[in-house]
C-alpha positions in Angstrom: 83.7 -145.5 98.5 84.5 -149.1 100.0 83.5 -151.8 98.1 82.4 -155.2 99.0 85.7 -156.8 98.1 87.6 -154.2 100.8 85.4 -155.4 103.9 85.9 -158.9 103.2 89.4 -158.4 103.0 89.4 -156.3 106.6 87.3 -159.3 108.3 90.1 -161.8 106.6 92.8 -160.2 108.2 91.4 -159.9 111.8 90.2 -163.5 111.5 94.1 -163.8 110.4 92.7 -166.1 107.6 94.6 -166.6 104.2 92.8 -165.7 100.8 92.9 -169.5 100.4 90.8 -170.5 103.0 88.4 -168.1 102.2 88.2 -168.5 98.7 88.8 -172.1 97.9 86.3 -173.5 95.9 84.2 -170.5 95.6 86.5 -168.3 92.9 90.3 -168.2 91.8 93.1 -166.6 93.5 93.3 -164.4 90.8 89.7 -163.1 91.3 90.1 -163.6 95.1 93.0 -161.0 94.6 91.3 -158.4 92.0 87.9 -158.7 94.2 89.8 -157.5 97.8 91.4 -154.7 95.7 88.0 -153.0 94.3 88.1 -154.4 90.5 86.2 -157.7 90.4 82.1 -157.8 91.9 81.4 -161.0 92.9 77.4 -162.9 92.6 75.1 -162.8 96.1 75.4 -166.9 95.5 79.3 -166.4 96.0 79.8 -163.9 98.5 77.1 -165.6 100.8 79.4 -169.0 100.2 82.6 -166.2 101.3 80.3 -164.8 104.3 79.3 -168.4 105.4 83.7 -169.4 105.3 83.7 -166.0 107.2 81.5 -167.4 110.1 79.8 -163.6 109.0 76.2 -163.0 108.9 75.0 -161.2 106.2 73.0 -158.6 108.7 77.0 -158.3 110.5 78.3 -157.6 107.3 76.3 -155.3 106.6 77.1 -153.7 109.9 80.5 -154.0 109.1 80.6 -152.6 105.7 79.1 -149.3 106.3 80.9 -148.9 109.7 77.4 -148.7 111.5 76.6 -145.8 110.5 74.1 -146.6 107.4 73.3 -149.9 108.8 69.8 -150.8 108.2 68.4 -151.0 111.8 69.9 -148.2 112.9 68.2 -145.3 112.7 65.1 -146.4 114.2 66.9 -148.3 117.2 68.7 -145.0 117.8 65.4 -143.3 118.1 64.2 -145.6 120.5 67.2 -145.5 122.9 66.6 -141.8 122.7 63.1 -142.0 123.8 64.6 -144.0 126.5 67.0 -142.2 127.9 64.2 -139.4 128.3 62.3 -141.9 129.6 59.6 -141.1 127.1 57.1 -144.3 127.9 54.2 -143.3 125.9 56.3 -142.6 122.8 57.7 -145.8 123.2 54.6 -147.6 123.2 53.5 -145.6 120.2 56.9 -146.8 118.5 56.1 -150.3 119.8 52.3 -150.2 118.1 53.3 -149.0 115.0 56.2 -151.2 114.1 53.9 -154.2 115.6 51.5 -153.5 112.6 54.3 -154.0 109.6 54.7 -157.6 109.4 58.4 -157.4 108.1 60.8 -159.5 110.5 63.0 -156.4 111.1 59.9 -153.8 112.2 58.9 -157.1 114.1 62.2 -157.0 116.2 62.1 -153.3 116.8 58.6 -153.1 117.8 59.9 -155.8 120.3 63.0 -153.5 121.7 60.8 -150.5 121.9 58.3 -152.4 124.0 61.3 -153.9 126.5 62.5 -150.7 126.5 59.2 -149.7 128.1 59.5 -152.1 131.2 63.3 -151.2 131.7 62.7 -147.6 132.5 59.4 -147.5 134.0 58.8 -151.3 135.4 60.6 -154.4 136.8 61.9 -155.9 133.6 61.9 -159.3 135.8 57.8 -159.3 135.8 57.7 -158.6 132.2 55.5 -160.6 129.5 57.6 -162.4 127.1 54.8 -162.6 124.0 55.2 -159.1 122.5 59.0 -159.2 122.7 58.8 -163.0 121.1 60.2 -162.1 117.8 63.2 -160.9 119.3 63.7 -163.8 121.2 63.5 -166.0 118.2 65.5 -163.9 116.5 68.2 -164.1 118.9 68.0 -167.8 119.5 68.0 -168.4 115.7 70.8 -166.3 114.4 73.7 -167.8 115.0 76.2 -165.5 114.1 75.1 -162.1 116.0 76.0 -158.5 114.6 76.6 -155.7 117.2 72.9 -155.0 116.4 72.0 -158.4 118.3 74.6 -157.7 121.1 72.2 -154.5 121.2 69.2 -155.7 121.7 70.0 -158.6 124.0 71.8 -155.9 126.4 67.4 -155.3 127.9 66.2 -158.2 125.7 68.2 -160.1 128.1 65.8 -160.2 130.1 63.0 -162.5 128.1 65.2 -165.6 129.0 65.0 -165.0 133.1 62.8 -168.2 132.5 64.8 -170.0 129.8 68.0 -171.2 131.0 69.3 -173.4 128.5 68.6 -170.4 125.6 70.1 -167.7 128.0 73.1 -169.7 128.0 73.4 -170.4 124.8 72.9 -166.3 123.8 75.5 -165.8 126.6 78.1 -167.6 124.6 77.0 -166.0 121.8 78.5 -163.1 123.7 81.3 -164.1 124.3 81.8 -165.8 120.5 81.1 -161.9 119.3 83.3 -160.2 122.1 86.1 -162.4 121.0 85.5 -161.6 117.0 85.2 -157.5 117.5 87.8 -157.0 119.9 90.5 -156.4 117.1 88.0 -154.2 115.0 88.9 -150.7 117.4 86.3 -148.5 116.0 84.0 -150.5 117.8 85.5 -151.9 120.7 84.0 -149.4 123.3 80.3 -150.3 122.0 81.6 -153.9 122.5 82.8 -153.3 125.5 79.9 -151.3 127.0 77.3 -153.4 125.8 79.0 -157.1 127.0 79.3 -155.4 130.8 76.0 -154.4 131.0 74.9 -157.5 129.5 76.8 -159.5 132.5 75.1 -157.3 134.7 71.8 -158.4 134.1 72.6 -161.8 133.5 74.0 -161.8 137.3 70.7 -160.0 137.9 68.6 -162.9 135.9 70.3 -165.9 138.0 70.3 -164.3 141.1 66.5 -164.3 141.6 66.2 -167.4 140.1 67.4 -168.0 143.0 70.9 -169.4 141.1 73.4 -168.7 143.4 76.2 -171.2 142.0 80.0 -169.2 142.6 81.5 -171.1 140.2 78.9 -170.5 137.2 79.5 -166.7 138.4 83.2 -167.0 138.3 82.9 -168.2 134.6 81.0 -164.7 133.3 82.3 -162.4 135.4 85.9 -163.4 135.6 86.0 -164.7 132.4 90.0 -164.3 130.9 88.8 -162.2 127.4 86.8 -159.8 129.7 89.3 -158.7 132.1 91.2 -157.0 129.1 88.5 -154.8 129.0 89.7 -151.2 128.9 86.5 -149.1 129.0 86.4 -146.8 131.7 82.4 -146.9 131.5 82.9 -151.1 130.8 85.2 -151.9 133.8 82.5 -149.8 136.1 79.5 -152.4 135.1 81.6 -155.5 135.5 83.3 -154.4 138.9 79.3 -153.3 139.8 78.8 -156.9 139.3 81.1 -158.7 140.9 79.8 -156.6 144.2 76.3 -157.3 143.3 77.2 -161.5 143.7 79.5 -160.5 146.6 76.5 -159.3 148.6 74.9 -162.6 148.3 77.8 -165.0 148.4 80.4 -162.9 149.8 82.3 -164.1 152.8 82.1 -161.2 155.3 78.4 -159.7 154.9 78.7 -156.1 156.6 82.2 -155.9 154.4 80.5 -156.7 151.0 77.5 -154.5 151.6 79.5 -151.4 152.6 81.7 -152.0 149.7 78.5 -152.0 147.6 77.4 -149.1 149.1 80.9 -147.0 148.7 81.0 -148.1 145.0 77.2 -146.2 144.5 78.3 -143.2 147.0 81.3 -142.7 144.5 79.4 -142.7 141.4 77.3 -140.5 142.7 80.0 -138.2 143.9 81.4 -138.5 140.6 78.5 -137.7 139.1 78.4 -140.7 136.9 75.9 -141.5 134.5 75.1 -145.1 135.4 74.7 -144.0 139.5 70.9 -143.7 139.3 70.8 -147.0 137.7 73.2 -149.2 139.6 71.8 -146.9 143.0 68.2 -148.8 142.3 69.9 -152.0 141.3 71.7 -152.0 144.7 68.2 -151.2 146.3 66.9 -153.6 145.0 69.2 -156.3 145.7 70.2 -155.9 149.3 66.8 -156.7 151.0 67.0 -160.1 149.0 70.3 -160.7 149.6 70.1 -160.0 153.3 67.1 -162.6 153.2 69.3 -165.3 151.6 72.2 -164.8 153.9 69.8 -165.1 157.0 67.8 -168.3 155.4 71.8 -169.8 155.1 72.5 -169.0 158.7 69.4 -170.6 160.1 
């Protein structure tokens, strides 16, 4: 079984740190040493000091530690992305009812996902009321070192900041700070991966009709350096699906951009790709608007 001391030493040597600089101060060398290799325990007042030296919540070690598979939201988030992928609505809002009634923080936050989830699938996520899915949002603003839990959630919670740009920002370089700090860990880079393109989807989405339509703020997300190493068939998709999606409002050659659009969504459909019913709506949804901007720039 992996102990404590094991995941602290993996998260060491992907942060390339030496025991020294994560154990100065808190225990000896000699402990430092006997602790990685499974024959020291260490207090929960000295392994938060080693998590906090870490830049590591204690929620992302926990993620860490039992390689997702036991970690402590799981379960019940994985229900609720099942329900959503059936598009099971009124299950959802059960979910949402009965988590809402536990007052624990964590059944607070799922109660939250389960009732975005809700608008995602069956409503315009953009008209959406931001009160019951609060405790996420505060969650997400306040925690400053995200898990891939958090990189979850914000993936449809993304969309309670459409009115907050300062905090959208600020989560958005929180994606990029946890991008950055998994992309070494392989078992979970295609989750990473996955979740951070469809993340700069919406976010393109979210600034769009706010009526943002700034090139060079989109230049920064979409063609940021760390993402185009992205290797994920399903990854590179979503972000190529975005860059057409700001093409076919600031794109220099109108009829060009929107028939490139519309190949991408005729080949996922030929394809028979999973995301085509999605990014097919997307693109409805877009192109009227877009057209509208492009006329209001030429008049």
């Amino acid at each position: 079984m992996k102990t404590l001391g094991d995941t602290i030493k993996v998260i060491r040597k992907q942060k390339k740190l030496t025991q020294k600089e994560v154990y100065m101060g808190i225990v000896s060398r000699n402990f430092a040493s006997r602790f990685e290799n499974g024959h020291n325990s260490v207090e929960s007042e000295k392994l938060f000091a080693i998590l906090k030296r870490l830049e590591v919540s204690p929620n992302e070690f926990q993620f860490i530690h039992y390689n997702n598979s036991e970690y402590q939201f799981n379960s019940i988030l994985n229900q609720i992305d099942s329900d959503a992928n059936m598009k099971k609505t009124a299950t959802l809002m059960q979910k949402h009812i009965a988590l809402k009634k536990d007052p624990s923080l964590e059944s607070q936050i799922l109660a939250a996902i389960a009732y975005i989830k809700v608008y995602i699938i069956g409503n315009n996520p953009l008209r959406m009321a931001v009160d019951p899915a609060y405790p996420l949002k505060r969650h997400l603003t306040e925690t400053k070192y995200w898990s891939v839990f958090e990189l979850r959630a914000f993936v449809d919670g993304i969309f309670i900041f459409r009115k907050d740009p300062v905090k959208l920002r600020e989560c958005m370089t929180k994606v990029h700070d946890l991008y950055k700090k998994y992309k070494e860990f392989t078992e979970y880079s295609y989750i990473i991966e996955q979740n951070v393109a469809s993340i700069v989807l919406n976010y393109v989405q979210i600034e769009l009709t706010n009526f943002n339509y700034d090139s060079n703020s989109f230049r920064k997300i979409t063609d940021n350096s760390y993402y185009s190493a992205i290797t994920d068939f399903t990854a590179k998709l979503t972000m190529d699906f975005a860059r057409l999606v700001i093409f076919l409002y600031l794109g220099s050659d109108q009829k060009n951009d929107e028939a490139n659009c519309y190949e991408f969504i005729h080949m996922l459909k030929m394809l028979q790709h999973n995301d085509y019913i999605v990014f097919n709506e997307i693109y409805h949804y877009h192109l009227p608007l877009s057209q509208r901007y492009r006329k209001s720039q030429c008049s």
